[in-house]
Steps between C-alpha positions, in 0.01 A plus 500: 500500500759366279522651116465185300153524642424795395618416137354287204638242269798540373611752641486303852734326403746729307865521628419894590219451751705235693797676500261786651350266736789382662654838515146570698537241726855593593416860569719623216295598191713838314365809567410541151417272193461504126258235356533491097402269237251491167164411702402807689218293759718293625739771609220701657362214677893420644437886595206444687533167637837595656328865655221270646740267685691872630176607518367189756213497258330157414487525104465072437583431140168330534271843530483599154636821312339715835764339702704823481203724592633543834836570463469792161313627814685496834626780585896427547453382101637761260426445106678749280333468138565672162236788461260394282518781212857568489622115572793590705546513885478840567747689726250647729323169571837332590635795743100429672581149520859510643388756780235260604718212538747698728192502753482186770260261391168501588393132549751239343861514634606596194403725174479358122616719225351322143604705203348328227617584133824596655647581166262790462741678741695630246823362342658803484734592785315889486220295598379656813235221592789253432746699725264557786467105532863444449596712765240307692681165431786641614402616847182306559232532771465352773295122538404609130547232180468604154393334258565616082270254270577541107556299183730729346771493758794666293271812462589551845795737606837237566528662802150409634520119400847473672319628823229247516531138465401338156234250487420375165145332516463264261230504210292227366646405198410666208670473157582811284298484216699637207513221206857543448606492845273161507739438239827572656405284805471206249843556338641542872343126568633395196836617588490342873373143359809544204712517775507157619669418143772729559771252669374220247480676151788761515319660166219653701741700689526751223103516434461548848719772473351687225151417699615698809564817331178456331349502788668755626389757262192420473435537844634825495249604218201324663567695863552888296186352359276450775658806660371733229141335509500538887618874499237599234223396749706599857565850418106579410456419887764717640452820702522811241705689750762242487870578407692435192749336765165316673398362191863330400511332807156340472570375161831335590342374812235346269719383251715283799166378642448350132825390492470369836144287399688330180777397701256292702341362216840377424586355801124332498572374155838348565368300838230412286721353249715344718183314694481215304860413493511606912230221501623234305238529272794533223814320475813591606665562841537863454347639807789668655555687145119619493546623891820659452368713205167605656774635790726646231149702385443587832834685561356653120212678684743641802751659286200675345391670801873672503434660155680236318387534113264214407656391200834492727336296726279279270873413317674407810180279605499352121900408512454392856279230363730413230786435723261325739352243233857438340701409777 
């Protein structure tokens, strides 16, 4: 059974399950996998559609929300949950799991690991739930793919992610609701259309300018922000046995996930402002400008990943437009 048939709308037709599905169909799917991103049912249902096809078990996208029924219950599948008082993985469950999975397999010709909520592994490197899988990763079992689902992917130990590959799943699109970050997206527009007056009216140059580190700023404020109001609700739901250590890491690891939503918004809100001109709907011949700047915000978003500062990175990206706009 292939997995886009095992999958619904969009996620079908997302770049991660056909990357997945070719790797299938030329015998070389990784050993293990992280699936992040903001909507948590689409990465469980990657999960599960990709253990069915391992699985050989006919889970049509068709059947409904029981479509899974059968695979959360073969018996070469191997779910490793958060307990459900303390909210973490616990140590003793993920030792039980591990020694099962060095076993042959009983049915399929291979065994599914799913360890959903991965980030509730610990994000402390005295983790011992988070060391037990790492060590895992490192020597795996045999004819045995694991699978880490979560939506807070930096509250995972660096050593973990760079072990698995990283498939972001993307989310249906929604906006961040804060009124000034509404705000800031409309200044950011403004700033995009101003620019196609740069190489005419050489006065706007020095608005713009004063504009970017506006922007700048302000962006800054809005993300420590959001940050704050996330944290005030996120730590309430963390396991009271966690570290002082534990709980730093989930808070930066939520704080880049924020970071790492606005950034989209961006990008979505400069395509979207560049549409109209990329259609013709507005005058000018200008496409080449709008393309190379959407590019020059995509480089943006990779520095990021390295730990470049975002007001670092939002500067270059700003300047980069500039200089792309006046030449």
């Amino acid at each position: 059974m292939a997995l886009k048939n095992a999958l619904t709308e969009p996620l079908r037709s997302s770049n991660p399950a056909e990357v997945l599905e070719r790797s299938l169909e030329k015998g070389r799917l990784p050993h293990a996998m992280l699936l992040h991103g903001d909507h948590y049912p689409l990465l469980e249902e990657l999960a599960l559609g990709l253990a069915s096809v391992l699985l050989d078990i006919n889970a049509d996208a068709q059947g409904g929300s029981e479509r899974f029924d059968k695979v959360e219950k073969h018996p070469d599948f191997f779910p490793l949950r958060p307990s459900k008082k303390a909210r973490s993985i616990r140590a003793e469950d993920t030792r039980e799991i591990i020694r099962q999975v060095q076993q042959s397999p009983h049915q399929a010709e291979r065994k599914v690991v799913v360890i959903y909520e991965a980030d509730r592994l610990g994000a402390s490197s005295q983790s011992a739930s988070a060391n037990i899988i790492l060590k895992t990763l490192e020597e795996p079992p045999l004819d045995t793919t694991i699978v880490l689902i979560s939506t807070r992917p930096y509250s995972l130990l660096d050593t973990i992610r760079s072990r698995c590959f990283n498939f972001r799943v993307p989310a249906p699109f929604e906006p961040t609701s804060a009124a000034s970050w509404k705000q800031w997206l409309d200044d950011y527009s403004s700033f995009l259309n101003g620019l196609t007056e740069l190489k005419s009216d050489k006065k706007k140059i020095t608005s713009s300018f004063m504009m970017i580190y506006g922007l700048i700023a302000r962006f800054s404020a809005i993300l420590t922000e959001l940050v704050s109001e996330n944290w005030k609700t996120e730590r309430e739901k963390l396991p009271e046995d966690m570290s002082d250590e534990e709980k730093d890491a989930t808070k930066e690891g939520s704080a880049k996930g924020i970071r790492a939503k606005l950034l989209k918004e961006i990008e979505h809100q400069t395509r979207e402002t560049a549409a109209p001109y990329l259609k013709g709907e507005k005058e000018g011949d200008i496409t080449l400008k709008f393309t190379d700047s959407v590019q020059q915000f995509e480089q943006v978003i990779g520095l990021l990943n390295v730990n470049l500062k975002e007001e670092t990175a939002l500067e270059d990206y700003f300047l980069s437009c500039m200089r792309i706009w006046t030449r």
